[in-house]
N, C-alpha and C positions, 0 to 999 in steps of 0.2 A: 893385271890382277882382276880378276873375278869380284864385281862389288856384290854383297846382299842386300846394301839398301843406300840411299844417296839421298839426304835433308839439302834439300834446296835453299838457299836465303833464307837461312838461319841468323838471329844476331846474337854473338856474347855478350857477356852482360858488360863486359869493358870495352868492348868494341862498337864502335858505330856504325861500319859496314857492314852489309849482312855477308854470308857468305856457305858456300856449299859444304858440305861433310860429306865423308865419302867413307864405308862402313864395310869390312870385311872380316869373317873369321870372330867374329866379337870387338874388334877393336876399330879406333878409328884410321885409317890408313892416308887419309889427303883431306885438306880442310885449304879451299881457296876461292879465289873470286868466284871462277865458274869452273865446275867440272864435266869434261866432255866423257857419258858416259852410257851407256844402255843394260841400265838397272832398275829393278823396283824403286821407287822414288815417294818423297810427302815434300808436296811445295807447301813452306813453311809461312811466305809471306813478310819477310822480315820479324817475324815472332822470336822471342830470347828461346837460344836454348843454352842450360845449365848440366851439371853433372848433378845435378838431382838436389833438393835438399836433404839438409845436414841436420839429424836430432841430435845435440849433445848429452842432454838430460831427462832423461824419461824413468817411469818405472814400471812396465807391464804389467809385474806379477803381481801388485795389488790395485790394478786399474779395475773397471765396472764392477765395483761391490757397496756399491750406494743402499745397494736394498737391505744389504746385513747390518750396517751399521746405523744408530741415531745418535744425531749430533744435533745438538741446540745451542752451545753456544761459540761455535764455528772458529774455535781458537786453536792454534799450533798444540798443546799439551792435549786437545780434547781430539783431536784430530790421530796422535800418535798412540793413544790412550784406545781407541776405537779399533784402530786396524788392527794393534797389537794384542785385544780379542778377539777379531775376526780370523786372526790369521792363524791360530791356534787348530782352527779346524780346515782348512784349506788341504787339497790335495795336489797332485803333482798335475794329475788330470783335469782338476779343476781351472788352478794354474797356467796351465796349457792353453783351456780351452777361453777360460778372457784374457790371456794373452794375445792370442791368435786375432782374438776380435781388434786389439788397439792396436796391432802387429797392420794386419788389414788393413784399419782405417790413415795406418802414416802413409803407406805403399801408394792408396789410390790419392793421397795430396801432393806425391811427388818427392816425397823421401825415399833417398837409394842407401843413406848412411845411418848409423842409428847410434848413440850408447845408451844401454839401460842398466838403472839401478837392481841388484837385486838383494835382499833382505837377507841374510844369514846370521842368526841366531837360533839358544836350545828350542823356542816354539816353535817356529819354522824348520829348525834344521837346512837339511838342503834339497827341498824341496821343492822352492822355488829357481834354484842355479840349475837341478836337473831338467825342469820343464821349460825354462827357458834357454837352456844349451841345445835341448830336442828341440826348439823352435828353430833357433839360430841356422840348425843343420837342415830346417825342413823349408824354410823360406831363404836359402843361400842366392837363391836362384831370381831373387827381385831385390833382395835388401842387405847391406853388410853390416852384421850386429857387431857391439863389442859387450863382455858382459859385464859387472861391474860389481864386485863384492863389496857388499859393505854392511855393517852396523847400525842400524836405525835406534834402537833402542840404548846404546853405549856398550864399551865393552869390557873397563875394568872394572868396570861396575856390576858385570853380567858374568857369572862362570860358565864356562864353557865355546861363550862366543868367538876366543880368538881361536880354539882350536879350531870350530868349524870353520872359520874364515881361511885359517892356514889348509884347511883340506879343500877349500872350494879353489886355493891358489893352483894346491897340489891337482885339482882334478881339472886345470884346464881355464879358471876365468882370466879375460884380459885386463884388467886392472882391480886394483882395489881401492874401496874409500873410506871414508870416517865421517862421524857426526859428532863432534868435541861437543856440541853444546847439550847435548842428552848423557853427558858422561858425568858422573861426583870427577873425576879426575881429568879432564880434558886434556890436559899438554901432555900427560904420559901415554892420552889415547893417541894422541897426533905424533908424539915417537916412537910410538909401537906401530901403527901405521906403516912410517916412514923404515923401521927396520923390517918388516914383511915383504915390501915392494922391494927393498936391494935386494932379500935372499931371493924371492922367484925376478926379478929383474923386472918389475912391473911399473905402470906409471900408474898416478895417483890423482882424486878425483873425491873431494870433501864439501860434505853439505858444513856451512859454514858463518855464524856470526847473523844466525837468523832472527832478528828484533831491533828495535831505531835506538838502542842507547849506543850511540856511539862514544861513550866515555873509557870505553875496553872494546878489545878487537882481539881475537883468537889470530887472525891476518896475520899479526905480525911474528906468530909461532911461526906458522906457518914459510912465510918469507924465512924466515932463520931457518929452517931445517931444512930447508928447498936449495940456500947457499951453500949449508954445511954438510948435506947430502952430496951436492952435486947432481941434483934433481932437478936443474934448470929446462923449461919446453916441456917437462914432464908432469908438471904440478896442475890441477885445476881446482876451481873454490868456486860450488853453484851457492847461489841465493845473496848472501853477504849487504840484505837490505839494511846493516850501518852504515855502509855507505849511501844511502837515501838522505839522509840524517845529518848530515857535514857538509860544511862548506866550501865553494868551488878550489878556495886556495889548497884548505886540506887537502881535498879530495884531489889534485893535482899530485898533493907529495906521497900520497899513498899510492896512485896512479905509476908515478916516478920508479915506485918500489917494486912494486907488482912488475911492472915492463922489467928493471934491472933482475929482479930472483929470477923471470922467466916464471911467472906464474900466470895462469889466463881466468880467467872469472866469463861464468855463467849466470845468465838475469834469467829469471824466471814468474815475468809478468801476472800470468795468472793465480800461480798461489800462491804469490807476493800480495797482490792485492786484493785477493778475498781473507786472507788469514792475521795480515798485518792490523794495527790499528784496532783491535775488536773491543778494548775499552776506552776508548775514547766515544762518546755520542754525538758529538758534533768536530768540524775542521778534520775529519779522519788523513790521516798522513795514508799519502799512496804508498810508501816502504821499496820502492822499485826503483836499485842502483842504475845510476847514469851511467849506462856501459858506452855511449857513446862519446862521452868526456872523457871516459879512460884509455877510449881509440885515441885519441890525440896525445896522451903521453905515450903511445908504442905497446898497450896491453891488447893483448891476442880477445876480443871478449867473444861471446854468443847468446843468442836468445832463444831458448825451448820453452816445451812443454809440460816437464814436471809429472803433474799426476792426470788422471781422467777418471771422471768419475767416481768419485772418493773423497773422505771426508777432506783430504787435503784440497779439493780442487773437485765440487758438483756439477765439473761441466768440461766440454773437449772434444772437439773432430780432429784432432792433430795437424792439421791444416796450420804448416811453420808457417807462409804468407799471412796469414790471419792474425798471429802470433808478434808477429813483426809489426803489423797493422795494429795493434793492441798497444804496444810496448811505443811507437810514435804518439798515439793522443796519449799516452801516461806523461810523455817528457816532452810534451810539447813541439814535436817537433815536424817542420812544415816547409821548410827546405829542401830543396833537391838531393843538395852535398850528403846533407844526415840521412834523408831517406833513401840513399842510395848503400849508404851505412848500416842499417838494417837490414837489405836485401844481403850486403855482404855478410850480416852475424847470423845471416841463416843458410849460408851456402860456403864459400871459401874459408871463412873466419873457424866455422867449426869445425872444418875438415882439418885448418891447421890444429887447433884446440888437440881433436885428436888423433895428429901425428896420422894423417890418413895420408896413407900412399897413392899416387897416379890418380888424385882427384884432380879433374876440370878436362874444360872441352881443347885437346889438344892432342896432336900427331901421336902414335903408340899406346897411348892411354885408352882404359877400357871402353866398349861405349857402354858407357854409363849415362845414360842422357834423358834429359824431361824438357818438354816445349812446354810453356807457358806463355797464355794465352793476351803478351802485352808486348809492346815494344819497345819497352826501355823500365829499366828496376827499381828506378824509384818512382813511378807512375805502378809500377806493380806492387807495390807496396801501397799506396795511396788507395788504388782501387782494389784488393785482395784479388788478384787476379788469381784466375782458375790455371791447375796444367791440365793441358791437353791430353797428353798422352811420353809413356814414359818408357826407355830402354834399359835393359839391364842384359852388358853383356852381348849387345846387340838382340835380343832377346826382347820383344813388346812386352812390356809388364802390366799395364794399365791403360785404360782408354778414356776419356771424357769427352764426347761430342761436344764439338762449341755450337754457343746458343744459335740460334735462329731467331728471326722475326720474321710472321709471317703476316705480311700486310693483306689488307684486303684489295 
């Protein structure tokens, strides 16, 4: 067979030896010691290569709009309160076009997978599902979105919201989510939810238990409808900073739970920790769940990105390394074993998250592929290591020349 391109000593991130790829047609076709072959070629050098990074939680459609909004006193209510004017005036085109820019900015850090939140409600409408479905169709060709309906502002609280929701089902989004804690009614919003996803057959994906009183937990609706569904592997729950707030023992039997319903939980470092804590003036609590202590009782978790640039989050290059690198000094964590653990809640873990097909660097599977610029993943994590350059598809998608030093 005919190769279009062959990575030389390449190393998986679970493997120690490095090893050749061998790349035809878009996919990978031979991955071994050495392959004897006369094709265009990148000697890699023993550098990690990945099936890309994985964003689980993101939300485009109201990213770079710092300049419409003012915010002073940087709290979760003043945050939802903000955008929920701003986005009143928002176009589709608008929409599009600071999407495009956060869209960009995950691409050149080395994200090939994405899910993003989008906002449907009567202000909004579906104006944001539309712009971001045209995106979806117009970057297929570097990045594989999913889109993700959901309610930011509640929805039996809101008329009109689930009908738009059922029509953004009806016109094509990959899942749907909830936000119980902006709801007068939370539990009926979480089984109204949960009755949407069986009729379009969708999986589900809930901002969830966002503040440190962990004396209540929405969680464990949650887990209950996820049993009684029959919605196990299909459930996710971003934020859920009550578990910041509870003790290792707790937090083991919630762990326990989470792993049995088949539910997986996303940490969301950055607007965990700028939003969390805003009245307290001294001893500020970081509010950023131990996703790593939940890996050990067998919970699927992951670590994204959230918002950019917006009142939820004034800051973001979508750079998941970074992210990862962020969410280790939050929990302290300076081990190999754990930092290898965040290199996985940004690459395999979210791919399982979301039920993503023919992710990783293996035989048939697409080439989907990103070099980065270290030799082993939890040193890449340590150091925020740069990616090189990124395939989609067998397809270059991105380049980043590695540094130089130019001695004298």
């Amino acid at each position: 067979m005919a190769l279009d391109l062959l990575l030389r000593q390449g190393r998986r991130a679970d493997e120690e030896a490095p090893v050749d790829i061998a790349i035809a047609s878009g996919r990978i076709v031979e991955i071994a010691e050495a392959i004897a072959a006369d094709a265009p070629e990148e000697r890699l050098d023993g550098r990690l290569v990945i099936a890309g990074f994985v964003e689980s939680h993101i939300h485009l459609d109201k990213s770079n709009i710092l300049d419409r909004c003012r915010c002073e006193q940087g709290t979760l209510e003043e945050a939802i309160a903000s955008v929920a004017t701003a986005k009143r005036s928002f176009t589709e085109a608008d929409i599009y076009a600071r999407a495009q820019r956060t869209l960009e900015k995950a691409i050149i850090q080395g994200t090939t997978r994405m899910r993003t939140h989008v906002e449907i409600d009567p202000r909004v409408g579906l104006k944001g599902f539309h712009a971001v479905r045209q995106l979806k169709h117009d970057y297929a060709w570097a990045i594989d979105l999913q889109i993700c309906a959901f309610p930011q502002e509640g929805l039996t609280n809101d008329p009109g919201a689930e009908e738009l929701l059922v029509q953004a089902c009806e016109q094509g989004a990959d899942l749907i989510g909830g936000c119980p804690y902006t709801d007068t009614d939370p539990l009926t919003q979480i089984a109204r939810i949960f009755d949407i996803a069986r009729r379009f057959d969708l999986d589900i994906d809930f901002h969830l238990d966002f503040d440190i009183d962990p004396s209540w937990m929405h969680l464990d609706e949650v887990c209950r409808q996820t049993d009684a569904q029959g919605w196990g592997g299909r459930v996710a729950v971003g934020h859920v900073t009550k578990l910041s707030a509870v003790d290792h023992s707790r937090l083991a039997a919630i762990g326990r739970r989470l792993a049995e319903a088949g539910v997986a939980v996303t940490v969301l470092p950055a607007t965990d920790l700028f939003l969390i804590g805003r009245d307290r003036q001294f001893h500020v609590p970081r509010g950023v769940a131990p996703a790593h202590r939940l890996l050990h009782d067998g919970v699927t978790c992951s670590l994204a990105t959230n918002n950019v640039l917006n009142p939820f989050t004034p800051f973001g290059d979508c750079s998941l390394i970074r992210m990862a690198n962020l969410y280790a000094n939050v929990a302290q964590i300076g081990g190999a074993r754990d930092l290898k653990a965040c290199f996985d809640m940004i690459t395999m873990l979210p791919a399982r998250l979301m039920n993503a097909a023919h992710y990783g660097v293996a035989v048939g599977h697409p080439a989907d592929l990103v070099v980065v610029d270290s030799r082993d993943p939890a040193l890449a994590v340590a150091e925020v290591a740069q990616p090189l350059f990124g395939l989609k598809r067998g397809r270059r998608s991105f380049t980043h020349a590695a540094a130089t030093i130019h001695r004298p």
